[in-house]
Every structure is written in C-alpha cells, then in structure tokens.
C-alpha positions, -999 to +999 in steps of 0.1 A: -101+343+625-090+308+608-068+327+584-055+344+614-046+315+637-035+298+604-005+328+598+000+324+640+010+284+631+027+291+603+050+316+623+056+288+650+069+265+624+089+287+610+106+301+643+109+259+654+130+257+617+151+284+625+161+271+660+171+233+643+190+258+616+208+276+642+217+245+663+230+227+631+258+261+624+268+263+660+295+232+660+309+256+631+307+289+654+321+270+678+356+256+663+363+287+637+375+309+671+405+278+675+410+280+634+443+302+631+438+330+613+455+355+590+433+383+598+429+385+632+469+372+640+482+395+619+499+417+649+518+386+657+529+381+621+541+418+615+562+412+651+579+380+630+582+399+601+602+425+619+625+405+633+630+391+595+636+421+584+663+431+609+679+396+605+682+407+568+688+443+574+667+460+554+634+485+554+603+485+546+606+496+511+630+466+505+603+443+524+576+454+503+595+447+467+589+418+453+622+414+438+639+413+471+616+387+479+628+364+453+665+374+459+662+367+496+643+335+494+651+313+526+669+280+513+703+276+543+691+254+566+714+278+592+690+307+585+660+290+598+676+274+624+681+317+635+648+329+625+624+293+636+645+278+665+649+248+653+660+219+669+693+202+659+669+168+650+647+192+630+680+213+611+699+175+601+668+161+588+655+193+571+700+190+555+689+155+544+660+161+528+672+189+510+695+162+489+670+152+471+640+175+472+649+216+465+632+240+489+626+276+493+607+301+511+599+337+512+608+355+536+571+370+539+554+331+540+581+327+567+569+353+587+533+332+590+551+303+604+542+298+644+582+289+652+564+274+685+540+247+666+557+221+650+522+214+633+515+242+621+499+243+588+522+270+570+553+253+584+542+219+570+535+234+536+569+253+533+597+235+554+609+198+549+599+168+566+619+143+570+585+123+556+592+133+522+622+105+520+599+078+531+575+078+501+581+054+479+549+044+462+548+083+444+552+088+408+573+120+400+544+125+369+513+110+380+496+129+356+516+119+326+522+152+315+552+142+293+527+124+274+499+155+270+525+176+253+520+180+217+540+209+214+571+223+235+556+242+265+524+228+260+501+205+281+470+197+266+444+172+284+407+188+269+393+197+233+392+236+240+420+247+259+453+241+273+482+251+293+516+267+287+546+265+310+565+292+309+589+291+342+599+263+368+604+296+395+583+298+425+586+324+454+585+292+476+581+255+466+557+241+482+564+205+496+530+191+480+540+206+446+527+181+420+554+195+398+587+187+416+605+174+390+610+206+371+622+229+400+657+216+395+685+230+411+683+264+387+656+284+380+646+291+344+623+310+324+606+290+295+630+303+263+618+329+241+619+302+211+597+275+232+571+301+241+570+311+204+564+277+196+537+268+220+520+303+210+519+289+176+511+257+184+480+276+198+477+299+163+473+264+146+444+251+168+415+270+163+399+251+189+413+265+217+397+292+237+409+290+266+451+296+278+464+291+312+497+304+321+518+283+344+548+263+356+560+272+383+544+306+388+534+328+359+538+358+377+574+351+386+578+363+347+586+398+345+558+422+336+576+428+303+573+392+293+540+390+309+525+419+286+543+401+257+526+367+261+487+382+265+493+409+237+507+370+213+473+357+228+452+387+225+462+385+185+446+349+184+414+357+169+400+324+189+416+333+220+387+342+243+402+345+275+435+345+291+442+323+327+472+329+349+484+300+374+497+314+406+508+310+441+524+342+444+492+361+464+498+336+489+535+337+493+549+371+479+514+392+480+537+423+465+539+408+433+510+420+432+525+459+419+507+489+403+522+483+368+513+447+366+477+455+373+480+480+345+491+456+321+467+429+332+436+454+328+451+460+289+443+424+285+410+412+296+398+389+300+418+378+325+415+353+355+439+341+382+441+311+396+453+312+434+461+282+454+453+291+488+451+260+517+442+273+546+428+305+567+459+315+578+473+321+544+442+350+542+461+385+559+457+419+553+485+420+529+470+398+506+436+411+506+451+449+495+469+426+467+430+412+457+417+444+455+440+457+434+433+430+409+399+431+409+397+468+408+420+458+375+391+441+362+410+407+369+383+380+381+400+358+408+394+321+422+408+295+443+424+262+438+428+243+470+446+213+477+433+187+501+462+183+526+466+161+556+467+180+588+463+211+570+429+215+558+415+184+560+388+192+580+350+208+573+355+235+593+391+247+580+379+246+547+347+265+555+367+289+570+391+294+545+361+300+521+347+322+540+381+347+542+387+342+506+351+353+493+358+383+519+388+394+499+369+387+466+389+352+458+356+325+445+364+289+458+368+273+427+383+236+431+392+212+466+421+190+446+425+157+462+466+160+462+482+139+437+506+106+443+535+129+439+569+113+448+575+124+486+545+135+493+524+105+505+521+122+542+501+150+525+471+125+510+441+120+523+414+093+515+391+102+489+363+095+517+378+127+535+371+151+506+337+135+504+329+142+537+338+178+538+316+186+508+288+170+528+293+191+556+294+221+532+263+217+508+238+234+523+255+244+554+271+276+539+263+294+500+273+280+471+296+307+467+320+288+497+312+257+479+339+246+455+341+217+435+359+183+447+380+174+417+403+143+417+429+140+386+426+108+362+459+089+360+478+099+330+463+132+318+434+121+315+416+151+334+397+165+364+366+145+375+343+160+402+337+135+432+301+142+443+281+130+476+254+111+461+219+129+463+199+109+443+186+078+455+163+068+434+144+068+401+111+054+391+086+064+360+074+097+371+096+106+406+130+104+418+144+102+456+167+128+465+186+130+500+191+166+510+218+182+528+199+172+565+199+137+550+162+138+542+150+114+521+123+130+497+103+124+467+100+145+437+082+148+407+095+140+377+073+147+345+074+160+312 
C-alpha cells in the first residue's frame, strides 16, 4: 500500500509540473496566431504575385526561372510606386536614398511585401528608408575585411578555414547588408584569375578545412562556375568540406533548379548557409526549394540577423525557428547586426539578443536554439553572447540558474 500511495503522489506532482509547464508556453501560443506567416498567407501572396506577373507580362514558366528573376529585378522607383502604392513622400525619399545606397528586389520577395503595412518586416528589409541617410556613426567595413585578406578573394579571420568572394550580385540587396560597399552600381562576378588565385592561396595552406563561398550570393554564379569552383576544392586533398553563403532561398527560391542540385550532390560535403529573418520569409515555395537540397544530400542552416522591428522579439524568432526546422533549415546563428554605414535604425542593444535567448533556453529544443554571435571589431571573429547560468563556484559545488530562474546547487567532484 505505501509503495502504492507513494506512485499516487508522485503522479500528482508530476501532473502539478505539467500545468506550471503549460502555463509558462501559453504567452507563446498566444502571440504566434498575430506573427505573419509565410505558410498560412500564402493565398494572399500568390494574389500579389499575380498581379506582378501581369504587370510584367509574363507566365508562369517565366515566373518560375530564375533568370528572369534576376533580369527583372525591381530597382525604378516608378514601378513600385504601380505594384506597392506608394505615397509621393514614400517614392521621393525612396529617389533620394537611392543616390547613395543601390537597391534591388525580386520580383518574388516583392510579392511578400503587405503594400498596406508600412512596417511590415519584408518591406523594411527590401525597400529604402529614408533612415538609411541619417546614419552617421556606421563604418562601411566594421569588420575590417580589407585587412583579413591575405590573398585576392580571400577573407580569412580563423586558423582552419576561410572565405572566398566570388560575386557582389544579389537577387535583392538587403538594406542591412553588412557588405554595402561592394554592390556598386554594376554587378560582377569575381574574375576567373582572382578565383584561381584565392584557390591557390587555399592549395598553399594546408590548414584549411573548411571554404565558404560568398559575396554577394554564391548561388548567383552560374552552375557551370559553381561545379568548377567545388570540383578546384574537391582536388584539395585538405579540403574537408565545402560551404555556400546564400540568400537566394529566401529571395529567388527557384534558384534552387534540378541541375544545380545535381551538381551540388557530386560534391559533398556540402552545406548552405541561409539567412532567413523572419516567419514570413518561410512559404511553400521555399520549403519545395529545401527539400530538394536536402534530398541532394546538401545539409542546410540558418544565419539570422537581429533586426529592429523585424525580429526582435522572443516570440518572432521562436517562430521563425520553428518554420525553418519544419522545412529542414537548423537555426544556426542570431547575428547582432553590424555598425554598417546606414543601417543604425536596424541595431538593437546587445541586452535585446540576450533577452531572447533567455526566453528560448529551455522554452523550445535546442534544435530552435541558435547561437547569439556578435562580430569583434576588425576581423577579429564571432564571439557567442551567453545568458549567464552559472552563479557560483566553491570547492566541491557550483550554483547554476536554470531556464525558470532557479537557483540550484550541484555537485562538482572528481
């Protein structure tokens, strides 16, 4: 009988535990149903993309190639004035801010835009503001890269691997972009000789193990010169995996083609690098173009970036997580967003990425928990920006603080 009434109490407790676990989630359950979504609006986005499309006068074949895309990239300030409704205030200061800062947008990350939310969070990443020319305490290389380049192409801030640019081409740029400075008024490809010598830059540094492909957009390379740069890096004996850097499932998810997949499963290892910011940016277009990668055998993660207004919440980011390990994307890092030249409006505290990886630890899995990461000044890399959990530590036991901001003690022996 005591063991019985003993299992009967234990079964209370637990029950009490789950109802203080439930109440903690339902803030969560609460605000994801006002969190726009690229899922469940995706109705709403196909009726915009329509009316692109006829606008443009083209089919769905035409829609659905990537090269149209990039040919048809949004960058007349009259053209969104037809397809957004802008206002007059909203076209001149968009005109003005175009002196200074390039901008461009695909027609398909267009078609996510909400023309009747002046706030909404793809608008804010893709169309200028006329907050970009009020910046002036930005750098237009915070992170020194012209100093972390031992080689042409190359950017090289840790012992075992490093990056090479090969394009300044985007299918949009992105008004946060950290790397401004090298869109230019003309996009170009890295030349043939430059890749050749950052490939044998790599050749001469047995060291590295690791190569990220990046600019710009490494899948904005045709496939040709894609297959050519990983079969150069497959040939490096020390070459143990190949990275690509890429926006492009975000913004033009038909990249994303048969014959590329092909040519990225002759290569593994492979992983992409996306940058998605916010839920929205998660449809039913982009989750076909996931699929098809990792059925490729192409492992894929996220690198976020910690925007003001746009994801700068718990419950966004949770969100976003949450879509992305649906469609097989790992949350990878949270960037806090760099002192880029005209992009002040964009940065958050450092408190404000804290706080969100509070109310993540232990509120969802650690495979929706990425890693906070803010960039050194100068190159000198990415350092992870914990809550503190340890609060103590004597001989034999430290203090820890859990997620429910328990204080605890435990042991700590040999």
């Amino acid at each position: 009988m005591p063991d019985k009434i003993a299992l009967k109490e234990k079964r209370e407790i637990a029950k009490q535990r789950a109802e203080e676990l439930k109440g903690r989630i339902e803030p969560y359950l609460q605000a994801k149903e006002e969190i726009p979504d690229g899922m469940k609006e995706w109705d709403i986005i196909f009726e915009r993309q329509e009316k692109i499309k006829k606008h443009f006068g083209v089919d769905d074949s035409e829609w659905n190639d990537w090269r149209w895309q990039v040919t048809r990239r949004i960058y007349r300030v009259e053209t969104l004035v037809k397809l957004l409704g802008l206002a007059q205030e909203e076209a001149e200061n968009i005109k003005k801010v175009g002196e200074s800062y390039r901008w461009a947008v695909s027609p398909y990350y267009l078609s996510l835009i909400d023309p009747n939310n002046s706030r909404c969070p793809i608008r804010m990443q893709a169309i200028p503001s006329f907050e970009e020319l009020m910046d002036n305490g930005g750098k237009d290389d915070p992170m020194g890269e012209e100093f972390t380049s031992p080689a042409p192409g190359i950017t090289r801030r840790y012992p075992d691997r490093l990056i090479i640019n090969v394009t300044n081409q985007c299918a949009m740029y992105c008004r946060h972009c950290q790397r401004r400075r090298n869109i230019g008024e003309v996009d170009r490809g890295t030349p043939r000789e430059q890749l050749q010598a950052a490939l044998n830059y790599v050749r001469q540094n047995e060291e590295i193990r690791d190569v990220l492909l990046t600019g710009g957009d490494a899948l904005m390379l045709n496939n040709d010169l894609i297959d050519w740069l990983l079969t150069e890096l497959d040939n490096i004996p020390h070459v143990e995996i190949k990275r690509l850097g890429t926006r492009a499932l975000v913004t033009m998810p038909m990249r994303v083609t048969d014959e590329l997949c092909k040519i990225l499963e002759r290569h593994a290892p492979i992983y992409i690098n996306a940058q998605f910011n916010h839920p929205m940016e998660v449809t039913p277009a982009v989750a076909e173009a996931c699929m098809k990668l990792t059925r490729a055998g192409v492992a894929l993660g996220n690198q976020a970036v910690l925007l003001a207004g746009i994801n700068d919440t718990a419950h966004i980011m949770k969100k976003l997580n949450h879509n992305l390990l649906k469609i097989l994307v790992r949350p990878y890092y949270i960037f806090h967003a760099k002192a880029v030249k005209g992009t002040a409006h964009f940065r958050t505290r450092v408190d404000a990425g804290i706080a969100i990886m509070e109310e993540l630890r232990g509120f969802t899995s650690g495979l929706a928990i990425p890693t906070f990461i803010v960039n050194a000044p100068d190159g000198y890399g990415k350092t992870p920006m914990l809550p503190e959990y340890l609060v103590s530590m004597a001989r034999d036991s430290i203090s820890i603080r859990t997620w429910e901001n328990r204080i605890m003690k435990y042991e700590n022996k040999d």
